[in-house]
KEVEX-196260 format. One record per atom (N, C-alpha, C): residue in one letter; atom name; chain; x, y, z. Coordinates in nm, 2 decimals, always signed. Layout:
BEGIN
r, a, c, c1, c2, c3
a, CA, A, X, Y, Z
...
This chain:
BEGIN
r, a, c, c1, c2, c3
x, N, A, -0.97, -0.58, +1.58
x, CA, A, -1.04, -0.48, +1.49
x, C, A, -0.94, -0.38, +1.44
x, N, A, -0.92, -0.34, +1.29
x, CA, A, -0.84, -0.31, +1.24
x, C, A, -0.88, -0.20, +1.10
x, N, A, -0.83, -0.07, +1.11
x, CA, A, -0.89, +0.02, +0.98
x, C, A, -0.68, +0.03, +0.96
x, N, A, -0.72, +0.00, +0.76
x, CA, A, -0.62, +0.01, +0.71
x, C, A, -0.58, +0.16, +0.65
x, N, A, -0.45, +0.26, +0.66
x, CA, A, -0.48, +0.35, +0.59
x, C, A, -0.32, +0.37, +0.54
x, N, A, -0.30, +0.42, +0.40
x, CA, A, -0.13, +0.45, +0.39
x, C, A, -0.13, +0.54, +0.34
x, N, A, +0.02, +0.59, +0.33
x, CA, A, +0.04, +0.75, +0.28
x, C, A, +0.21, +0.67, +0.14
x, N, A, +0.18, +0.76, +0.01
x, CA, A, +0.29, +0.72, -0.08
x, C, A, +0.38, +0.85, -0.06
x, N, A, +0.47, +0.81, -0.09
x, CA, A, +0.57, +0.97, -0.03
x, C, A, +0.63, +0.98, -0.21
x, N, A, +0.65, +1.01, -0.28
x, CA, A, +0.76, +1.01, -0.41
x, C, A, +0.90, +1.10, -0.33
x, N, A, +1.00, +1.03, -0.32
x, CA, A, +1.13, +1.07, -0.27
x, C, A, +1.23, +1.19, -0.31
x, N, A, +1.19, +1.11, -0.49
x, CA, A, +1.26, +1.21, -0.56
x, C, A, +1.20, +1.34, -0.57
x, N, A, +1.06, +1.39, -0.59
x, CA, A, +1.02, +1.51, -0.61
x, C, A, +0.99, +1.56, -0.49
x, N, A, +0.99, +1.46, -0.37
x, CA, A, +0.98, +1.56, -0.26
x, C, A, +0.85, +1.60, -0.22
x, N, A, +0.73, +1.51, -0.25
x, CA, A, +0.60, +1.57, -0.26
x, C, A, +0.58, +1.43, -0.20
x, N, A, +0.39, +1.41, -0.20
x, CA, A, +0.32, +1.33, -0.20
x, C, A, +0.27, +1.28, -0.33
x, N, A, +0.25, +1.12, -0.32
x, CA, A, +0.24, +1.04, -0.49
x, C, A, +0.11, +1.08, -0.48
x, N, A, +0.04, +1.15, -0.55
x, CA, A, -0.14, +1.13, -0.58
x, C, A, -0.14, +1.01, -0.71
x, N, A, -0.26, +0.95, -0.73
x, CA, A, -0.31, +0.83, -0.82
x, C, A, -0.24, +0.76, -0.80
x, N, A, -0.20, +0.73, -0.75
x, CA, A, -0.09, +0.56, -0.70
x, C, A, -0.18, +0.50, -0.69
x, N, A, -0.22, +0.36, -0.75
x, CA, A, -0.37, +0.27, -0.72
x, C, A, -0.23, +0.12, -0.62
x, N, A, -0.33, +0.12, -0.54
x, CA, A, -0.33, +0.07, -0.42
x, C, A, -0.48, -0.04, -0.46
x, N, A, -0.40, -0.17, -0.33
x, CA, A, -0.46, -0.30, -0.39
x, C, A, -0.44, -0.36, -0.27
x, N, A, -0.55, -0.43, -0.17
x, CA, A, -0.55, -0.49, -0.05
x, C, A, -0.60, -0.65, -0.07
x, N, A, -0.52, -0.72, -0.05
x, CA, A, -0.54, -0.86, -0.04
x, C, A, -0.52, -0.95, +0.13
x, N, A, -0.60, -1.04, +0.12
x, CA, A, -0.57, -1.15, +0.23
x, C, A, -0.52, -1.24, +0.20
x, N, A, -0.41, -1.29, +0.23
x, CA, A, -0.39, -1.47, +0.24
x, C, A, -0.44, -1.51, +0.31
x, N, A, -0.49, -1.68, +0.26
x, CA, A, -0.54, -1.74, +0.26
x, C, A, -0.44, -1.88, +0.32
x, N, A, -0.45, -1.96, +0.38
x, CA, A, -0.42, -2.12, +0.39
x, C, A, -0.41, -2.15, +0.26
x, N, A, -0.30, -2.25, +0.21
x, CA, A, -0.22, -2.27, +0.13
x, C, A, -0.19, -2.19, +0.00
x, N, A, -0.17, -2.05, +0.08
x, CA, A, -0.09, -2.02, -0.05
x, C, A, -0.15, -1.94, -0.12
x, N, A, -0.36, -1.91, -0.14
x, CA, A, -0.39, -1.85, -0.20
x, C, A, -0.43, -1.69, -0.11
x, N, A, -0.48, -1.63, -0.20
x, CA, A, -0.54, -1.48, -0.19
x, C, A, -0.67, -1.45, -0.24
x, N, A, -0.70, -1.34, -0.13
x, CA, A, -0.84, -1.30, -0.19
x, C, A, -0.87, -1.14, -0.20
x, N, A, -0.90, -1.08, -0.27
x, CA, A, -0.89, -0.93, -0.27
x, C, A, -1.00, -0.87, -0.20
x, N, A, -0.96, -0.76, -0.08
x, CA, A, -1.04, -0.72, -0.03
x, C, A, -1.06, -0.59, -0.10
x, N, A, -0.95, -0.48, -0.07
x, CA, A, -1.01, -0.35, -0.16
x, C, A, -0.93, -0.31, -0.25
x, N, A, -0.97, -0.20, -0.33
x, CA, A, -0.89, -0.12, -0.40
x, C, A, -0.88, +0.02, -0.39
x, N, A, -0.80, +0.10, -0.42
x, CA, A, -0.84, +0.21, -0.38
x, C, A, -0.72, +0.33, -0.48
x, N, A, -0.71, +0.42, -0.44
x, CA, A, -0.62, +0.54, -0.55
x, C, A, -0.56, +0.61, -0.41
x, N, A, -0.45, +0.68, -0.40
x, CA, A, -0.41, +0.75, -0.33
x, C, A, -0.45, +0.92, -0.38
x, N, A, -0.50, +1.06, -0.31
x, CA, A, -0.55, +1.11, -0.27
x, C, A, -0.39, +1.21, -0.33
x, N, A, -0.49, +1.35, -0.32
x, CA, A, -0.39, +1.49, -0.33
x, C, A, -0.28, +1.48, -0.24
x, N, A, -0.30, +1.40, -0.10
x, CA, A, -0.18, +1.40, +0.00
x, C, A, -0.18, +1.27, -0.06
x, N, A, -0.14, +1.18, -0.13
x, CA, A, -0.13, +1.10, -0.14
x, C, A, -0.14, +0.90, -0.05
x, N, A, -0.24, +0.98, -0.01
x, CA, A, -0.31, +0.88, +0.13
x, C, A, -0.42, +0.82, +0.10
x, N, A, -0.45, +0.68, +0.14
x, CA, A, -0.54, +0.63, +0.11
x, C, A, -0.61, +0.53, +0.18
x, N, A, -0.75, +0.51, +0.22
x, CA, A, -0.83, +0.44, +0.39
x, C, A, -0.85, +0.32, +0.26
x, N, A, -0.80, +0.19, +0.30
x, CA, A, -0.85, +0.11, +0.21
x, C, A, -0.98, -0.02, +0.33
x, N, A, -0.98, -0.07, +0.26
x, CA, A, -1.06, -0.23, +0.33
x, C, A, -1.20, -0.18, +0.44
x, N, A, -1.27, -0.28, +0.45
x, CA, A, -1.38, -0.27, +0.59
x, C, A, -1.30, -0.16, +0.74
x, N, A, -1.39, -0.11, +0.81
x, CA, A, -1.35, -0.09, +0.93
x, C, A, -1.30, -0.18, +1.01
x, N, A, -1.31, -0.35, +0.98
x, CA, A, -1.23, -0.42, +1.10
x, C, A, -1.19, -0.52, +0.94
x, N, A, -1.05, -0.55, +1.00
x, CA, A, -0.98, -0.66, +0.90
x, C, A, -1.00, -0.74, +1.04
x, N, A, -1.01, -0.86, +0.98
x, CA, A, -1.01, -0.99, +1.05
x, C, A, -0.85, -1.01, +1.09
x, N, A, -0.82, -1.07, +1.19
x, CA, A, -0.69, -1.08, +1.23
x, C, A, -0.64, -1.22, +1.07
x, N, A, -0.50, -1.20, +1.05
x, CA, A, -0.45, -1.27, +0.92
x, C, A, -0.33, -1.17, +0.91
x, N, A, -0.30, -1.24, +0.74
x, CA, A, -0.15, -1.24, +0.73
x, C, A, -0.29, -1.11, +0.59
x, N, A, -0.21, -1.02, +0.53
x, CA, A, -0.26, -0.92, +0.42
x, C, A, -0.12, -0.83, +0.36
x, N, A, -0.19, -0.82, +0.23
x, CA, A, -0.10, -0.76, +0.14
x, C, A, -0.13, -0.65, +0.08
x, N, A, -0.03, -0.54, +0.06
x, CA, A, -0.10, -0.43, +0.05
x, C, A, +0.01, -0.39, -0.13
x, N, A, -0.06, -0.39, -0.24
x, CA, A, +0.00, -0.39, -0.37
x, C, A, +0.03, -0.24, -0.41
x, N, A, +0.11, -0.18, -0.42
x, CA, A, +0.12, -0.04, -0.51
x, C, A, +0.17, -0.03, -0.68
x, N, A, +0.05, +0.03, -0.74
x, CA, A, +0.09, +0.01, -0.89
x, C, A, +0.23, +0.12, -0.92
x, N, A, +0.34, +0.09, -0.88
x, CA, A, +0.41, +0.17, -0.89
x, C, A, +0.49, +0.24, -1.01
x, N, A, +0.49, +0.12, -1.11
x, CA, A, +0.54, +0.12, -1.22
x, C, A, +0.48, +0.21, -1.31
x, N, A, +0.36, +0.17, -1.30
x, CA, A, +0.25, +0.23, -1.37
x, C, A, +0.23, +0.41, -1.33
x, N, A, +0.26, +0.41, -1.21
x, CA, A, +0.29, +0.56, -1.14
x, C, A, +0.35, +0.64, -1.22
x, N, A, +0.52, +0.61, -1.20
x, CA, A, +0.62, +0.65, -1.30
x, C, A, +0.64, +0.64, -1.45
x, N, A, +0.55, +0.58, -1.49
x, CA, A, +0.55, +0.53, -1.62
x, C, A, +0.45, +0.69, -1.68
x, N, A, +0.33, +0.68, -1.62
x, CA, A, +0.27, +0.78, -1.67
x, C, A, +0.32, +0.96, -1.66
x, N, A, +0.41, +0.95, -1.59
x, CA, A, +0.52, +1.07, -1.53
x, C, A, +0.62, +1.04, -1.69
x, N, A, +0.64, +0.96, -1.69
x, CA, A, +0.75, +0.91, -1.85
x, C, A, +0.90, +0.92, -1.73
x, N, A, +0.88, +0.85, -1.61
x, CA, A, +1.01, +0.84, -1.56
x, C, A, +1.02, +0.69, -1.55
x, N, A, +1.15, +0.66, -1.65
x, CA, A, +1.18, +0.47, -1.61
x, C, A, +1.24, +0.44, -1.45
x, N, A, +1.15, +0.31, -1.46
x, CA, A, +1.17, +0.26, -1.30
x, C, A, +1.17, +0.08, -1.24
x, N, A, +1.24, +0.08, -1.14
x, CA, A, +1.26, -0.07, -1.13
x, C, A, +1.20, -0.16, -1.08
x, N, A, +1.07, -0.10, -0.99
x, CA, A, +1.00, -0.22, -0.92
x, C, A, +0.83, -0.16, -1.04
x, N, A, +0.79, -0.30, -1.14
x, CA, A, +0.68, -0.23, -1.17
x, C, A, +0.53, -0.28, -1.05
x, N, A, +0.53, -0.32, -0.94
x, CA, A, +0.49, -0.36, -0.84
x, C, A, +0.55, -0.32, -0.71
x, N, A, +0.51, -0.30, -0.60
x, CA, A, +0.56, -0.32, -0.48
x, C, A, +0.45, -0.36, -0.37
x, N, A, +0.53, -0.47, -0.32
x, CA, A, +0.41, -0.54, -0.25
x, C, A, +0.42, -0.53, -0.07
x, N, A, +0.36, -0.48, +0.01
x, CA, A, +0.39, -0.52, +0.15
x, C, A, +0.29, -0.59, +0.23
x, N, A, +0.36, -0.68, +0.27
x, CA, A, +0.30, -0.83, +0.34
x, C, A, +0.32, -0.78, +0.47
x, N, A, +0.20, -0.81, +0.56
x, CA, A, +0.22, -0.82, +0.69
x, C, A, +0.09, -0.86, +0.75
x, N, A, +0.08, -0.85, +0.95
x, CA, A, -0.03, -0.94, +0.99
x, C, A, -0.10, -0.84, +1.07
x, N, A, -0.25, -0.90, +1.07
x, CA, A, -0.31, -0.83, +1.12
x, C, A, -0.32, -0.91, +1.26
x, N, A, -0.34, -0.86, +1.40
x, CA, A, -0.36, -0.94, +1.53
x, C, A, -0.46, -0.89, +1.54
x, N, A, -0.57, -0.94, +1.69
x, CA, A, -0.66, -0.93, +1.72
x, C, A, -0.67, -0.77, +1.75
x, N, A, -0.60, -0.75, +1.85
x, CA, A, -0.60, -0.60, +1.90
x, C, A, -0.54, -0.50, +1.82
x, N, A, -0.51, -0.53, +1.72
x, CA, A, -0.46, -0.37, +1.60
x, C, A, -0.62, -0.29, +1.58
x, N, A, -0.59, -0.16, +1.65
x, CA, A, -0.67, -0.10, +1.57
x, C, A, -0.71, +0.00, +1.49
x, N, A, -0.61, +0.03, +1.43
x, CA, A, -0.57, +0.12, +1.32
x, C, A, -0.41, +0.07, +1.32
x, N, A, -0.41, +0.04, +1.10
x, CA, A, -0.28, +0.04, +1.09
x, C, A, -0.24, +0.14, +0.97
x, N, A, -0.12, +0.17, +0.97
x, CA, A, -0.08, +0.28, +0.85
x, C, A, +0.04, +0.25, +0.81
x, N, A, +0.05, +0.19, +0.66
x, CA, A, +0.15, +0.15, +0.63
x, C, A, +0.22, +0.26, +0.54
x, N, A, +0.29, +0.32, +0.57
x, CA, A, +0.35, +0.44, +0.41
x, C, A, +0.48, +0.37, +0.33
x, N, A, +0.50, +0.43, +0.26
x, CA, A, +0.55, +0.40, +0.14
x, C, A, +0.65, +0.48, +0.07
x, N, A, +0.79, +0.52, +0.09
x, CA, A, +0.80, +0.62, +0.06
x, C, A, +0.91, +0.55, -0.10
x, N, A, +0.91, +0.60, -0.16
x, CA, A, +0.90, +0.57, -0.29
x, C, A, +1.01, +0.65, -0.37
x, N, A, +1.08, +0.58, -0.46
x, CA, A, +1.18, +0.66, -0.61
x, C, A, +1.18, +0.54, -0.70
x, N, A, +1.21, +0.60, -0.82
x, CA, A, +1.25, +0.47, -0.89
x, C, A, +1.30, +0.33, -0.90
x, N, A, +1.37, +0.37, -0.84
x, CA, A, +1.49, +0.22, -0.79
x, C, A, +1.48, +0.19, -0.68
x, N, A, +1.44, +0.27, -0.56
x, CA, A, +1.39, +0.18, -0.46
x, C, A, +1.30, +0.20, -0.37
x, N, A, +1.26, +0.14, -0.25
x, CA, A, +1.14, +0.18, -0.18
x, C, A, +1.11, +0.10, -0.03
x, N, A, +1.11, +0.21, +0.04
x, CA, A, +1.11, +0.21, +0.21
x, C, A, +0.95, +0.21, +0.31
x, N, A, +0.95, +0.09, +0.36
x, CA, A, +0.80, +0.11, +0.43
x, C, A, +0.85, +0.03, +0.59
x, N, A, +0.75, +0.10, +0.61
x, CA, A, +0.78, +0.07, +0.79
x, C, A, +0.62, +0.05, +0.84
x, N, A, +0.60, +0.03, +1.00
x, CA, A, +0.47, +0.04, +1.05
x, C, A, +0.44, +0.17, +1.10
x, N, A, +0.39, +0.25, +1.06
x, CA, A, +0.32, +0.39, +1.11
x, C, A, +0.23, +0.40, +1.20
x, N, A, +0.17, +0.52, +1.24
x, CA, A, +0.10, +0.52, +1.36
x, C, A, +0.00, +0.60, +1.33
């Protein structure tokens, strides 16, 4: 049993990303996907996505990031950033953050 939640950090300005749209997917057996939630990142730039339990699996968590910086009018290199990882039986809260600049971008497992 598993609640998904992340925080976007913007590096360069030193703040929290608000409107970052955020995108939760499952893999599937061979290869495909299926979208669980969507969601916007928050004044702290944080956001609770998916059901209160993700089924144990492999899931992908999408940040519109291009689109982020684009609407700021700052050019940038990833217009996607995707983080893949797995859900186990016993997770029960996971927080993935994001911390974020144009050209590149750092995520780890949070707590």
């Amino acid at each position: 049993m598993s609640h998904l939640t992340t925080h976007v950090l913007d590096a360069t300005a030193g703040a929290a990303a608000q409107d970052v749209v955020v995108s939760l997917a499952r893999h599937l057996p061979g290869g495909c996907s299926e979208p669980v939630a969507q969601g916007v990142t928050d004044a702290d730039g944080r956001a609770a996505l998916g059901p209160d339990v993700l089924e144990p699996g492999m899931y992908a968590l999408t940040f519109g990031t291009g689109a982020w910086f684009a609407d700021r009018g700052i050019p940038s290199f990833h217009p996607l950033v995707t983080v893949t990882f797995t859900v186990e039986a016993n997770d029960r809260h996971l927080h993935v953050p994001l911390l974020l600049s144009p050209f590149a971008y750092s995520t780890y497992r949070g707590s």
